[in-house]
N, CA, C and O atoms as CSV, one atom per row, in Angstrom:
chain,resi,resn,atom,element,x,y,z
A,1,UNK,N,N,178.120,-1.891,112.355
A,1,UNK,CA,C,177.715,-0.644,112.964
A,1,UNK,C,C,177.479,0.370,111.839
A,1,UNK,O,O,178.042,0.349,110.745
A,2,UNK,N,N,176.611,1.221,112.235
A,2,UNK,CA,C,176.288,1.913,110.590
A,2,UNK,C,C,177.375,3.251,111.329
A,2,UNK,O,O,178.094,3.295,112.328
A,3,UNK,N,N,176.993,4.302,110.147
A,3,UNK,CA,C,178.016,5.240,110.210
A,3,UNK,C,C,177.088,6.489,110.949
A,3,UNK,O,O,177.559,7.623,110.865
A,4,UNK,N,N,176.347,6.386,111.359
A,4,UNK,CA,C,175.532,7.400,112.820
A,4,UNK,C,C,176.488,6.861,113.579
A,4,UNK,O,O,177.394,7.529,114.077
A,5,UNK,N,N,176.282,4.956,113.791
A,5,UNK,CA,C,176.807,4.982,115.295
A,5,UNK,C,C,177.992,5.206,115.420
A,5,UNK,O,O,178.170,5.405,116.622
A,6,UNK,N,N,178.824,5.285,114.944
A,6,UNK,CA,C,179.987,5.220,114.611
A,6,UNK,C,C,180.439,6.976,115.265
A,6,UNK,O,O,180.972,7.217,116.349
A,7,UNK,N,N,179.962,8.107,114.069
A,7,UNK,CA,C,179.537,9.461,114.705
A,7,UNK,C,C,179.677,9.623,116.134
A,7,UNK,O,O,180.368,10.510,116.636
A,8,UNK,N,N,178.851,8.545,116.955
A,8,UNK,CA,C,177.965,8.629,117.731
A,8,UNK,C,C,179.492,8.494,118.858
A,8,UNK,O,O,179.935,9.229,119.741
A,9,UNK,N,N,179.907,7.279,118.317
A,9,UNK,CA,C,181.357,7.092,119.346
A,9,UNK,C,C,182.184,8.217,119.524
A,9,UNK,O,O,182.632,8.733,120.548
A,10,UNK,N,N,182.301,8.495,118.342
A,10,UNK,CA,C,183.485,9.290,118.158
A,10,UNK,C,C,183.359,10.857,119.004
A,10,UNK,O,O,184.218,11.495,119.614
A,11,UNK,N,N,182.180,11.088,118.791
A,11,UNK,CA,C,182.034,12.356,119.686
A,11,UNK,C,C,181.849,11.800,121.134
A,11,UNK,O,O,182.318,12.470,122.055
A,12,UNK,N,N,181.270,10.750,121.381
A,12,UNK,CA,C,181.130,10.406,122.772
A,12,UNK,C,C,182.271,10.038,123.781
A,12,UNK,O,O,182.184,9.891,125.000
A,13,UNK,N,N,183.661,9.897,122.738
A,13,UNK,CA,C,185.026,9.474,123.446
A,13,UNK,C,C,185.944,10.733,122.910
A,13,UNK,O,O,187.112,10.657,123.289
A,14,UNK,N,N,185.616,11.914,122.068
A,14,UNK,CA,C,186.121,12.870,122.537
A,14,UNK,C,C,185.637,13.925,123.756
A,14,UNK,O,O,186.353,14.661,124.434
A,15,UNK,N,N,183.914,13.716,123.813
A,15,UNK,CA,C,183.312,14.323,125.251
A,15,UNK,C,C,183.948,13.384,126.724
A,15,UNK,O,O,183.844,13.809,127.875
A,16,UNK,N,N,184.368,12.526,126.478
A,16,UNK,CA,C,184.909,11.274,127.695
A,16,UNK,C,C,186.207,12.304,127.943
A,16,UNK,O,O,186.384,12.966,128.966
A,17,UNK,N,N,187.280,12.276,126.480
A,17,UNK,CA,C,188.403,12.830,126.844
A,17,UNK,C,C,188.670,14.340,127.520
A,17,UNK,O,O,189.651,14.576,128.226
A,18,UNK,N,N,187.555,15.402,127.164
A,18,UNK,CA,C,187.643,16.380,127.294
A,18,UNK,C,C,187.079,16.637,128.605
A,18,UNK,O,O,187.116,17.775,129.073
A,19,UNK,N,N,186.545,15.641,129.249
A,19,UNK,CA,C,185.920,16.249,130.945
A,19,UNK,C,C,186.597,15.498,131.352
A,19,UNK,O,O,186.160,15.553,132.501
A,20,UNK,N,N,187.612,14.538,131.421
A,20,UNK,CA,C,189.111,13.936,132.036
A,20,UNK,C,C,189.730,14.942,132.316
A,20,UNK,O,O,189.970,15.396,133.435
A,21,UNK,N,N,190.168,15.541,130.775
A,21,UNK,CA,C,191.161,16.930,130.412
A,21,UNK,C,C,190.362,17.901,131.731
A,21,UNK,O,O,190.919,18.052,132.819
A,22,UNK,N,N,189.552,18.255,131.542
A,22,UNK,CA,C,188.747,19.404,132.343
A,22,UNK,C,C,188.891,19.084,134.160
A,22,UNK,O,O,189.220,19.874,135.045
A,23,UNK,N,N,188.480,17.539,134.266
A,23,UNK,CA,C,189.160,17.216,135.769
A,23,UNK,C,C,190.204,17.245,136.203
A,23,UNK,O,O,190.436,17.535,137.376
A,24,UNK,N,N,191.234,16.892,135.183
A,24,UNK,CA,C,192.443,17.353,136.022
A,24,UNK,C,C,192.664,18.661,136.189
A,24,UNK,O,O,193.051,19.104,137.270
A,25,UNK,N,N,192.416,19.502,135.021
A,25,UNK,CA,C,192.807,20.508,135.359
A,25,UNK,C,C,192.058,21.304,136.619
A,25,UNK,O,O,192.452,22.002,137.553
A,26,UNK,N,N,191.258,21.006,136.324
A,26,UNK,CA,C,190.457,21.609,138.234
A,26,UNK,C,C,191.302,21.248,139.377
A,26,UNK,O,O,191.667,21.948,140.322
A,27,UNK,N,N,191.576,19.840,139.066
A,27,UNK,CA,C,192.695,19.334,140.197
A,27,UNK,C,C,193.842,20.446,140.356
A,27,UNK,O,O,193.983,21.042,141.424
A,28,UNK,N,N,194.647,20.692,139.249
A,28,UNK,CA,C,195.328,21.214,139.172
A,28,UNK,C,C,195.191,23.025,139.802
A,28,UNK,O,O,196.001,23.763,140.364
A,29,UNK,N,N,194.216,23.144,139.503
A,29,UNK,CA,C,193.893,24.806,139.783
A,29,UNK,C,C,193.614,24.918,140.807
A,29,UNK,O,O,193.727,26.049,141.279
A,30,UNK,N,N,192.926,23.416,141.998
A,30,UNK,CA,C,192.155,23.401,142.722
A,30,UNK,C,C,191.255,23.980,143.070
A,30,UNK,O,O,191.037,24.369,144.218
A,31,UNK,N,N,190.547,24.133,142.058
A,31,UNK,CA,C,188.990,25.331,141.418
A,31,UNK,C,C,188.011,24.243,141.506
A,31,UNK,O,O,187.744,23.518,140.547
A,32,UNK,N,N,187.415,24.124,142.811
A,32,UNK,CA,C,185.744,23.604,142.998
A,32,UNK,C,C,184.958,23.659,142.308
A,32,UNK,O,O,184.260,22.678,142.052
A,33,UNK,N,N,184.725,25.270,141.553
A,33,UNK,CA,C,183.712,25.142,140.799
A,33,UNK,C,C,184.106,24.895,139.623
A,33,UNK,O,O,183.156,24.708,138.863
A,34,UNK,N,N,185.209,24.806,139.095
A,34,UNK,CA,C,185.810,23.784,137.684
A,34,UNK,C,C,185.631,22.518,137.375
A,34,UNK,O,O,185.594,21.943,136.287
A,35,UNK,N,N,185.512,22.115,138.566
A,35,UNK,CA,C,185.087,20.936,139.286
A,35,UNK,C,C,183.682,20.331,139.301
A,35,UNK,O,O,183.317,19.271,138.792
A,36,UNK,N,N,183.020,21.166,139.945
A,36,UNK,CA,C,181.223,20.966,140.351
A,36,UNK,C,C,180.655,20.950,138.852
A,36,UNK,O,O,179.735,20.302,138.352
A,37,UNK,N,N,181.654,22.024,138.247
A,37,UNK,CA,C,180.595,22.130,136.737
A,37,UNK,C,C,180.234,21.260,135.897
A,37,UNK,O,O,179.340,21.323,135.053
A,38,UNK,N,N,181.552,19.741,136.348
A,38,UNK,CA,C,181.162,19.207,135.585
A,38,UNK,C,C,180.415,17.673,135.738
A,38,UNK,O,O,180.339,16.696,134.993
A,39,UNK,N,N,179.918,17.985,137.073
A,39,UNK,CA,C,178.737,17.352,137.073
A,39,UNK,C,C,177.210,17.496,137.090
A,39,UNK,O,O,176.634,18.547,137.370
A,40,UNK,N,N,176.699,16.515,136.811
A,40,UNK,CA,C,175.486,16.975,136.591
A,40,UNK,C,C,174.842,17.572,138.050
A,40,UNK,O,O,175.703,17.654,138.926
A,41,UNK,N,N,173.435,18.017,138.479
A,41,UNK,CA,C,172.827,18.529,139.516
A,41,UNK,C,C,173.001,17.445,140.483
A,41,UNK,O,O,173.612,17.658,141.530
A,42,UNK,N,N,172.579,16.463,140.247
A,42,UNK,CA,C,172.336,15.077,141.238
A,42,UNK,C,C,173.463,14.198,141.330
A,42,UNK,O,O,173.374,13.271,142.135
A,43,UNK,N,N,174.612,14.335,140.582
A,43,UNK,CA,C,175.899,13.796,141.274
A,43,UNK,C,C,176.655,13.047,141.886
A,43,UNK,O,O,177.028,13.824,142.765
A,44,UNK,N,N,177.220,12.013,142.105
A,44,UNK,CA,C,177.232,11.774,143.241
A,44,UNK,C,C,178.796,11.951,143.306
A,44,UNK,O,O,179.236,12.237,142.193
A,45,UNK,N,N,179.478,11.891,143.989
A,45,UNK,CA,C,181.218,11.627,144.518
A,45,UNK,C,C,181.473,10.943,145.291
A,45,UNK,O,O,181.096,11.491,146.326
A,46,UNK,N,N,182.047,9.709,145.605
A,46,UNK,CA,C,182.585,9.095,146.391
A,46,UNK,C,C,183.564,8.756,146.527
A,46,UNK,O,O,184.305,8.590,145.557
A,47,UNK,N,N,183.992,8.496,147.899
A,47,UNK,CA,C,185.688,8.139,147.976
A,47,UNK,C,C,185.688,6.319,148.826
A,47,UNK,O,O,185.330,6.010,149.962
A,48,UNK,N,N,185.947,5.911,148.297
A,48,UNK,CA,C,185.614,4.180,149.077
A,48,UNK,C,C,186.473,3.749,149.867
A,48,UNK,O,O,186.184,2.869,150.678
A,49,UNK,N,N,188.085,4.451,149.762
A,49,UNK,CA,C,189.052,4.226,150.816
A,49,UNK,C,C,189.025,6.118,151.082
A,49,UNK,O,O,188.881,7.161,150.444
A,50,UNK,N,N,189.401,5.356,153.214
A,50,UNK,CA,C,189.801,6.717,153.353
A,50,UNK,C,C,188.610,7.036,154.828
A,50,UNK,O,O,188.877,7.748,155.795
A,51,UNK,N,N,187.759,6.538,154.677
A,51,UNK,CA,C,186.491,6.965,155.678
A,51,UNK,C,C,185.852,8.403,155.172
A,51,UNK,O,O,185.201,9.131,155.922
A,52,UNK,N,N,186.084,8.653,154.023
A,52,UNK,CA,C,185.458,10.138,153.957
A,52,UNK,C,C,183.903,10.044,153.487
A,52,UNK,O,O,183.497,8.954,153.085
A,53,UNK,N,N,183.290,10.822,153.515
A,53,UNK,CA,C,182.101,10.735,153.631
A,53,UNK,C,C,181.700,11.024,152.054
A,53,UNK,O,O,182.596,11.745,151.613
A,54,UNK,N,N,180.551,10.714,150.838
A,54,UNK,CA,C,180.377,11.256,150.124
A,54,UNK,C,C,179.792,12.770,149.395
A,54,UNK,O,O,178.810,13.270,149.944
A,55,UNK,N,N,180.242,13.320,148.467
A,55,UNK,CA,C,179.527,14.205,148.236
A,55,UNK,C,C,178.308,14.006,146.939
A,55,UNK,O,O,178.567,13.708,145.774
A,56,UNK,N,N,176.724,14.304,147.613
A,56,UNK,CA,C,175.756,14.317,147.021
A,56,UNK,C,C,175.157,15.174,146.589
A,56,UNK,O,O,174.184,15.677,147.150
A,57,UNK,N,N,175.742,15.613,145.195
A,57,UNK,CA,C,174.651,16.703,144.090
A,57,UNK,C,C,176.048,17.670,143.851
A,57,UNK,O,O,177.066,17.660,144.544
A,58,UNK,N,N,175.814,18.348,142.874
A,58,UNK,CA,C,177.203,19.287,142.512
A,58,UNK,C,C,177.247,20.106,143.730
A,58,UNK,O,O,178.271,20.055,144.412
A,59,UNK,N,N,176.013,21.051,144.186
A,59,UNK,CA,C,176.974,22.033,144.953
A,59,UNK,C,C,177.324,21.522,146.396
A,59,UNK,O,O,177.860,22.487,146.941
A,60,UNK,N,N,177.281,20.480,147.271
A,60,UNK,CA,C,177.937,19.993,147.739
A,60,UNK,C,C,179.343,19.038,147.323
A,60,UNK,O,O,180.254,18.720,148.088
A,61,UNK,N,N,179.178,18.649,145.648
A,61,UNK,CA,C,180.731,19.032,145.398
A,61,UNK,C,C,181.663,19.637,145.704
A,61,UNK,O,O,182.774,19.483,146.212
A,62,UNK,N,N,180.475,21.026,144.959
A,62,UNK,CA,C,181.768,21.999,145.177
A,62,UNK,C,C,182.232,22.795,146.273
A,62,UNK,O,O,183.268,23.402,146.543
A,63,UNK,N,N,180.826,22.537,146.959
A,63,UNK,CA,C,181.583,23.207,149.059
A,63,UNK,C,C,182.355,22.259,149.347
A,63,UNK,O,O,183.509,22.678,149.430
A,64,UNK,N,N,182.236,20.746,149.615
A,64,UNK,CA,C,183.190,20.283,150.080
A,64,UNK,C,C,184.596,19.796,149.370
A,64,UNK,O,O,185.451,19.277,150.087
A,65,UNK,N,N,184.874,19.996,147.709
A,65,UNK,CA,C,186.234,20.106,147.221
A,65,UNK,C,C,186.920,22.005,147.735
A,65,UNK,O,O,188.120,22.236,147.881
A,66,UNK,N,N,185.529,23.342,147.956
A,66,UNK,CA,C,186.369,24.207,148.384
A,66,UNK,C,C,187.075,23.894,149.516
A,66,UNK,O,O,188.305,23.947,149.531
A,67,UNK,N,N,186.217,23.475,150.755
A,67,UNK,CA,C,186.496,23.439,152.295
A,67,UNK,C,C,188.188,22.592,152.151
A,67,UNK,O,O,189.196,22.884,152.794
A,68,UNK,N,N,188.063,21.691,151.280
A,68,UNK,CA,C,188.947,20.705,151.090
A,68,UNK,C,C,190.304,20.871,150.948
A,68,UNK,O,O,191.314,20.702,151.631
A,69,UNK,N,N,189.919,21.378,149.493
A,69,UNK,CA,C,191.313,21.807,149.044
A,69,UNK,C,C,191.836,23.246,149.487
A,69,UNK,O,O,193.021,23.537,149.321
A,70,UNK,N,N,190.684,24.388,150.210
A,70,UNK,CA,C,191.134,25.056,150.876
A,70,UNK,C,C,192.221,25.298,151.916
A,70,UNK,O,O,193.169,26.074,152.038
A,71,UNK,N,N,191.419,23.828,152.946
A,71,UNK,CA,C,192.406,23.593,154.011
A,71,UNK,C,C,194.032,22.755,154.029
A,71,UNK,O,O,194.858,22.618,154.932
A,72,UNK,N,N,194.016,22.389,152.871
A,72,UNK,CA,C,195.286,21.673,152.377
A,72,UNK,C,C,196.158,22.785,152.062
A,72,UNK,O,O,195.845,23.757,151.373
A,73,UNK,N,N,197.869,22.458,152.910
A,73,UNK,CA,C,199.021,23.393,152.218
A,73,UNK,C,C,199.701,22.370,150.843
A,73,UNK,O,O,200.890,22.437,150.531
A,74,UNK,N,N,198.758,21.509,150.181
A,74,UNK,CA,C,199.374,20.313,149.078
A,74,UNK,C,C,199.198,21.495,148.505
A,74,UNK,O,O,198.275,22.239,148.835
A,75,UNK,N,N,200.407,21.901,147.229
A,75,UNK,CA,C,200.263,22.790,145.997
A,75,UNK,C,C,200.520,21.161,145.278
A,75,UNK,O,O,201.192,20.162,145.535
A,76,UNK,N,N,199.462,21.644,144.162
A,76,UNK,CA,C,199.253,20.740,143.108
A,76,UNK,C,C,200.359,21.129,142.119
A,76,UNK,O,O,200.481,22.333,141.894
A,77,UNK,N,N,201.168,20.284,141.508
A,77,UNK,CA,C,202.286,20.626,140.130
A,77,UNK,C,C,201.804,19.816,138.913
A,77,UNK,O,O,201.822,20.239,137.757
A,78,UNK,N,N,201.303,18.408,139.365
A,78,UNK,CA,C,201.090,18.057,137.842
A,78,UNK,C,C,199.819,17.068,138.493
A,78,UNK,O,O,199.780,16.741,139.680
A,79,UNK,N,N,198.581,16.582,137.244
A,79,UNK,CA,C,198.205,15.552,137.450
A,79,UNK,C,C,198.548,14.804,136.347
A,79,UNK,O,O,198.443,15.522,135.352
A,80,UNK,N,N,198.966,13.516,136.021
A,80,UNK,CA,C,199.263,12.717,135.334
A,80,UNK,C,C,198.500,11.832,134.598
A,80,UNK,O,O,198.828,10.667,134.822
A,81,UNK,N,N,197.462,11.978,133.678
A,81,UNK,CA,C,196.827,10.599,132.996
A,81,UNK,C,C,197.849,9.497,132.946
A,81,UNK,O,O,198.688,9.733,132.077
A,82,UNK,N,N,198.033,8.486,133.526
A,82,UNK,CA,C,198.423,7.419,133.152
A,82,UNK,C,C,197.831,6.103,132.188
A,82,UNK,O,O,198.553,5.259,131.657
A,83,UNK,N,N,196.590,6.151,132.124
A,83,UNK,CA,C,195.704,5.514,131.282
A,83,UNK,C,C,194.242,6.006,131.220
A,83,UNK,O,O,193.914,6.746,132.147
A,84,UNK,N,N,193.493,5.781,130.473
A,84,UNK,CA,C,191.794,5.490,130.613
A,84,UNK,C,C,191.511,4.403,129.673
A,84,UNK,O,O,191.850,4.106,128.528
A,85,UNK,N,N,190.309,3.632,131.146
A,85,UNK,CA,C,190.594,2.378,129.991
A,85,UNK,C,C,188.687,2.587,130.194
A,85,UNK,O,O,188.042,2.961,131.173
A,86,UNK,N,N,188.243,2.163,128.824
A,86,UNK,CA,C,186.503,2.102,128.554
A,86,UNK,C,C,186.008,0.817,128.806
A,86,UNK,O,O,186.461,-0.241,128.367
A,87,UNK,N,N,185.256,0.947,129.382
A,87,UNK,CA,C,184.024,-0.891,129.689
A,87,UNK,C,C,183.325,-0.934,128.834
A,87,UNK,O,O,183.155,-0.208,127.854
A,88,UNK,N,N,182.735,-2.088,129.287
A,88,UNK,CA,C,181.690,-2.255,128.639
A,88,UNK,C,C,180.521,-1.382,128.681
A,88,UNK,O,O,179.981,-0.915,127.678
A,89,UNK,N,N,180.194,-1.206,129.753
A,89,UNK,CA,C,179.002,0.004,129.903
A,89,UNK,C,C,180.219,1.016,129.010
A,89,UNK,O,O,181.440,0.997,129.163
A,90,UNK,N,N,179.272,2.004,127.905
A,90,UNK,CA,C,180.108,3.207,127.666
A,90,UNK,C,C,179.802,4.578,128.801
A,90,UNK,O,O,180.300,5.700,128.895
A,91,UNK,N,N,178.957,3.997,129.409
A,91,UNK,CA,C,178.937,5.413,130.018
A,91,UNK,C,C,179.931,5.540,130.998
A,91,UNK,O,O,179.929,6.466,131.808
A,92,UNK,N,N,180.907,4.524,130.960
A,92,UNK,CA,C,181.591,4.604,132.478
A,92,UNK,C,C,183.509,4.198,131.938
A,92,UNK,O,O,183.811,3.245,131.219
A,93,UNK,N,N,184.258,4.952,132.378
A,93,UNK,CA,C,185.579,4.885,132.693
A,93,UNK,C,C,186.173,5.015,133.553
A,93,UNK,O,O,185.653,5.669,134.457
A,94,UNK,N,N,187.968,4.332,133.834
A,94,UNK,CA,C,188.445,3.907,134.663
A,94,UNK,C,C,189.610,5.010,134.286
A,94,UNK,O,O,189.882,5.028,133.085
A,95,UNK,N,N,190.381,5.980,135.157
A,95,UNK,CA,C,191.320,6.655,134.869
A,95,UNK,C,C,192.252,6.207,135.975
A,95,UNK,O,O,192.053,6.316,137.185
A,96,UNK,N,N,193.141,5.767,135.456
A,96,UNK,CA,C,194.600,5.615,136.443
A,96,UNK,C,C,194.880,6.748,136.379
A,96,UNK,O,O,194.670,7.248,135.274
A,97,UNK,N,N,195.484,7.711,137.505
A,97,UNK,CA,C,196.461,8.821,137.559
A,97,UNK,C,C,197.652,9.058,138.745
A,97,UNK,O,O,197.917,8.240,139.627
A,98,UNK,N,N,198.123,10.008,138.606
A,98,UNK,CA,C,199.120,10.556,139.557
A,98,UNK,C,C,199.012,11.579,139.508
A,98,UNK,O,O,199.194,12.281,138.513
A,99,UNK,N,N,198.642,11.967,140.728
A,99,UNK,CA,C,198.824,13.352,141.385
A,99,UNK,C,C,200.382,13.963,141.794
A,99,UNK,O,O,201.144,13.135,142.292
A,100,UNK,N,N,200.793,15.075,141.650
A,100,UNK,CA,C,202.160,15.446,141.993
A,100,UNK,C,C,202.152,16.397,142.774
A,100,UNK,O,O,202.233,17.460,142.159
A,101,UNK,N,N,202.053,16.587,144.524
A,101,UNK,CA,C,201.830,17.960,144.922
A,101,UNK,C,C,203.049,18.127,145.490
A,101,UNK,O,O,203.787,17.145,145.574
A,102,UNK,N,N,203.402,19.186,145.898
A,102,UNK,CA,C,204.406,19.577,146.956
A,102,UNK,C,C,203.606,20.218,148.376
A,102,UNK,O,O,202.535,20.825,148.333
A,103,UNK,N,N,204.365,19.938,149.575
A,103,UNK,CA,C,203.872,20.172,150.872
A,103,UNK,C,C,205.001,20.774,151.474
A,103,UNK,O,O,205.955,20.014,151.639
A,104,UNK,N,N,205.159,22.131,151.902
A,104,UNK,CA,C,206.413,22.786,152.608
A,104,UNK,C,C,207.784,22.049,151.174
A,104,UNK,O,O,208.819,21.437,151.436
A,105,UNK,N,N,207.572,22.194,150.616
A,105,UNK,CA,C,208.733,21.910,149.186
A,105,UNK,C,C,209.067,20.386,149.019
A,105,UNK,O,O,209.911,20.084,148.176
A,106,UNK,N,N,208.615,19.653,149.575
A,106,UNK,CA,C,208.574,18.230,149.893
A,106,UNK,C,C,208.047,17.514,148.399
A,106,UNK,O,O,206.869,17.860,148.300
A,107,UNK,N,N,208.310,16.907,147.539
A,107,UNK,CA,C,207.481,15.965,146.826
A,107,UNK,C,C,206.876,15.565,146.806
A,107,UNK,O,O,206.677,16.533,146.073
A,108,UNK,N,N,205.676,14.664,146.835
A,108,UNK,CA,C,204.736,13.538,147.273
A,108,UNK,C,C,204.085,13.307,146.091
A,108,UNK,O,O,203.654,14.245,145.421
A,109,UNK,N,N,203.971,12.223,145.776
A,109,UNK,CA,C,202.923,11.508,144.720
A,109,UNK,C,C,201.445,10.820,144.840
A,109,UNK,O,O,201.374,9.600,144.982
A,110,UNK,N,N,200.642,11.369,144.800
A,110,UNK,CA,C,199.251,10.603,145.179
A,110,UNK,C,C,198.968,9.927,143.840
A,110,UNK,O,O,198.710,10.399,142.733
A,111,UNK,N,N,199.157,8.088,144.491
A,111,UNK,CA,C,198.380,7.546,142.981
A,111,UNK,C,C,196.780,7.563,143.299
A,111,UNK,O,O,196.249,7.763,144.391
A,112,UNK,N,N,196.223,7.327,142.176
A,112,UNK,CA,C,194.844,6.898,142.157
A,112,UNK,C,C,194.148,6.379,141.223
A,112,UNK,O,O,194.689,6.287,140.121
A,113,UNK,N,N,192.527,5.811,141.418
A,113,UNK,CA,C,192.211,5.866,139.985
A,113,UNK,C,C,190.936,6.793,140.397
A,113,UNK,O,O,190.499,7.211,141.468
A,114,UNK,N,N,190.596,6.899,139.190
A,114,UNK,CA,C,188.813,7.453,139.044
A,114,UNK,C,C,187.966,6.196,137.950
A,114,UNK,O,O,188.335,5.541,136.975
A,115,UNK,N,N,186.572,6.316,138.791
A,115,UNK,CA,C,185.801,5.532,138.070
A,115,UNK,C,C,184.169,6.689,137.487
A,115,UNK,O,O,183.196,7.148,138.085
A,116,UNK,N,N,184.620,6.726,136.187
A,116,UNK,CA,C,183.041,7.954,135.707
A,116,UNK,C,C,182.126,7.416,135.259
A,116,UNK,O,O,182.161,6.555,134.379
A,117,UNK,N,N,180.949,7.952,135.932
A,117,UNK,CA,C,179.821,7.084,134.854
A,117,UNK,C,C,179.663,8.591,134.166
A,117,UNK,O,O,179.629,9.589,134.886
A,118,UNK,N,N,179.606,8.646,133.280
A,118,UNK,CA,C,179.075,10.000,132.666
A,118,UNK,C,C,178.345,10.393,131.568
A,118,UNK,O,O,178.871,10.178,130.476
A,119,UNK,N,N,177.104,10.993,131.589
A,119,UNK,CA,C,175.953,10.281,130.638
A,119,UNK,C,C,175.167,12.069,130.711
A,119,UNK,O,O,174.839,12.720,131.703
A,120,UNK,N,N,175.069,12.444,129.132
A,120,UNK,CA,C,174.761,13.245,128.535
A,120,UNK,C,C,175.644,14.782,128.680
A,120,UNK,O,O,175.211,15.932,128.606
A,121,UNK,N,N,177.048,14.272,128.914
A,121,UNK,CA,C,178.037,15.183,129.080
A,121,UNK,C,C,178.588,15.535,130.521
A,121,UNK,O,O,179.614,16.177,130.747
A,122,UNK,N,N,177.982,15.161,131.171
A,122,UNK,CA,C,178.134,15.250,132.953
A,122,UNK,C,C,178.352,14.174,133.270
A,122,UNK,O,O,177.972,13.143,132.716
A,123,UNK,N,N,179.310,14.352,134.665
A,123,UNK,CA,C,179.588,13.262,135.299
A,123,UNK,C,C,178.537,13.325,136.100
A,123,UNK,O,O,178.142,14.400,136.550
A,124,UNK,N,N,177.845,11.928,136.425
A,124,UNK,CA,C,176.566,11.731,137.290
A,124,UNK,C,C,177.042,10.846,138.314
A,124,UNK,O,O,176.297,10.856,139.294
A,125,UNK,N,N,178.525,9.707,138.467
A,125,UNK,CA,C,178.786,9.112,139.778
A,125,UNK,C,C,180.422,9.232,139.595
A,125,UNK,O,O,180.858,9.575,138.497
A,126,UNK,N,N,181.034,9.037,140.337
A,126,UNK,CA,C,182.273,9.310,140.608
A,126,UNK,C,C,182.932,8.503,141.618
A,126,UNK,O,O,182.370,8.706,142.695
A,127,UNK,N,N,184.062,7.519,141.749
A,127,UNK,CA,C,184.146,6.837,142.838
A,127,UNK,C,C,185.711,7.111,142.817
A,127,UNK,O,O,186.466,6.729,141.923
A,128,UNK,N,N,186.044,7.763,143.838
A,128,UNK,CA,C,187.650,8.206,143.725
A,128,UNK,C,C,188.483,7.626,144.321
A,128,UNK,O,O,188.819,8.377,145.237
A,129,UNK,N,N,189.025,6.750,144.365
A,129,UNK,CA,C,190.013,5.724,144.664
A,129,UNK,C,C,191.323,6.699,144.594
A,129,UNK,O,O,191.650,7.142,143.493
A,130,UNK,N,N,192.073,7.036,145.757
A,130,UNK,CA,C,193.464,7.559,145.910
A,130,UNK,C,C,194.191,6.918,147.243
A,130,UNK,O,O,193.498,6.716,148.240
A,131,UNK,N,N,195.254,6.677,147.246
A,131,UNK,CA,C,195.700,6.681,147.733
A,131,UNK,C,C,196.058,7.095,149.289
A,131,UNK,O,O,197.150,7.588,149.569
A,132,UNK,N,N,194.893,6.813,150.409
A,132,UNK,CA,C,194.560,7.119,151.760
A,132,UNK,C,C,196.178,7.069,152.409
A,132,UNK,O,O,196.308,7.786,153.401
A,133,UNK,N,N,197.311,6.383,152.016
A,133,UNK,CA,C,198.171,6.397,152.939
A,133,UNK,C,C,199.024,7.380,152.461
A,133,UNK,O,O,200.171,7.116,152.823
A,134,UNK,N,N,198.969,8.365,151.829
A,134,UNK,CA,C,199.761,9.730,151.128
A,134,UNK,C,C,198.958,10.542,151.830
A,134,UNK,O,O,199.557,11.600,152.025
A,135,UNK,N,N,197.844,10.550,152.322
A,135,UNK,CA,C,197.155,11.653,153.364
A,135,UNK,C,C,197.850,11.879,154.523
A,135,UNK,O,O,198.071,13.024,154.917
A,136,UNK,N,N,198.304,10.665,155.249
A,136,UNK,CA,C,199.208,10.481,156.476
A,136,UNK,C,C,200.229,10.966,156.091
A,136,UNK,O,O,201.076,11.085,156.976
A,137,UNK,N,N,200.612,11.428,154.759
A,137,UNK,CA,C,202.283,11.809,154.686
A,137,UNK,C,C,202.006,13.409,154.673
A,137,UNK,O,O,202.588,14.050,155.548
A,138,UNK,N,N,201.304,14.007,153.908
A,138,UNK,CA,C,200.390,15.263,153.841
A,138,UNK,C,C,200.652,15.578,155.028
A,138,UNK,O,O,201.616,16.311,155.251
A,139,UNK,N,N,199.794,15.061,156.135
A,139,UNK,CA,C,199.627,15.732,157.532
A,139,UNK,C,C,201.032,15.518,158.085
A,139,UNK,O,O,201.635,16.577,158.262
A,140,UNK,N,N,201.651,14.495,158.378
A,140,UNK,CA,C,203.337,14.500,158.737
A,140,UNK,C,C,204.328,15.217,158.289
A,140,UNK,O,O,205.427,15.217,158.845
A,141,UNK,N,N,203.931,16.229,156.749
A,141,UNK,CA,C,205.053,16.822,156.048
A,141,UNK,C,C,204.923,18.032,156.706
A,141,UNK,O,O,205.876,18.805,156.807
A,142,UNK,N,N,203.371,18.364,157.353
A,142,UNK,CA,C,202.519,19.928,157.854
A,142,UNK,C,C,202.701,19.897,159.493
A,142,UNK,O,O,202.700,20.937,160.152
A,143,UNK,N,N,202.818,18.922,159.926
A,143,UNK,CA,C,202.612,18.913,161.230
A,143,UNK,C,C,204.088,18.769,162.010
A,143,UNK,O,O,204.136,18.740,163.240
């Protein structure tokens, strides 16, 4: 590998690390548009467990993470990187995490992963794998 490409990694897996860094913390703030920003216009978000529907293009990102996390009494305390692991495609990573919210003072842990394709600094697909049976605990801790 010559020493461009090399360059080439190195900034491309500190831009990987730093819109991880930047997603959780949106998680954390539960700031939509912290969120939306950092995908590109055309976007996509999906959730594959769960029945939820996807979101297509940032600013339906970011209406439906406001509507979302609006209507939730989950206060977010920590999100947890537990790993990111890189494929073969570079444009795409796998983030194991843990979510830590509290509901009426209750604990709860949402695991998950995220899958990014993310290509020229934006995330362009998103497939959010969490934990659908911590939703049922959500609504049982509120209800």
């Amino acid at each position: 590998m010559s020493e461009w490409g090399l360059l080439i990694s190195v900034e491309e897996t500190e831009a990987t690390e730093e819109i991880v860094t930047r997603f959780h913390d949106a998680m954390l703030h539960k700031s939509a548009d912290e969120l939306a920003d950092l995908y590109a216009e055309d976007g996509l978000h999906e959730f594959p467990f769960g029945g939820l529907p996807p979101y297509e293009g940032r600013e339906e990102i970011r209406a439906g993470y406001r509507a979302s996390w609006g209507a939730t009494p989950a206060e977010v305390q920590e999100v947890r990187r537990l790993a990111l692991h890189r494929t073969e495609d570079p444009e795409v990573v796998v983030v194991e995490q843990d979510t830590h919210v509290t509901v009426g003072g209750r604990p709860i842990r949402v695991p998950g992963l995220l899958v990014l394709r993310i290509r020229n600094g934006k995330i362009v697909h998103t497939r959010d794998y969490m934990d659908a049976t911590v939703i049922t605990q959500v609504r049982t801790a509120t209800g």
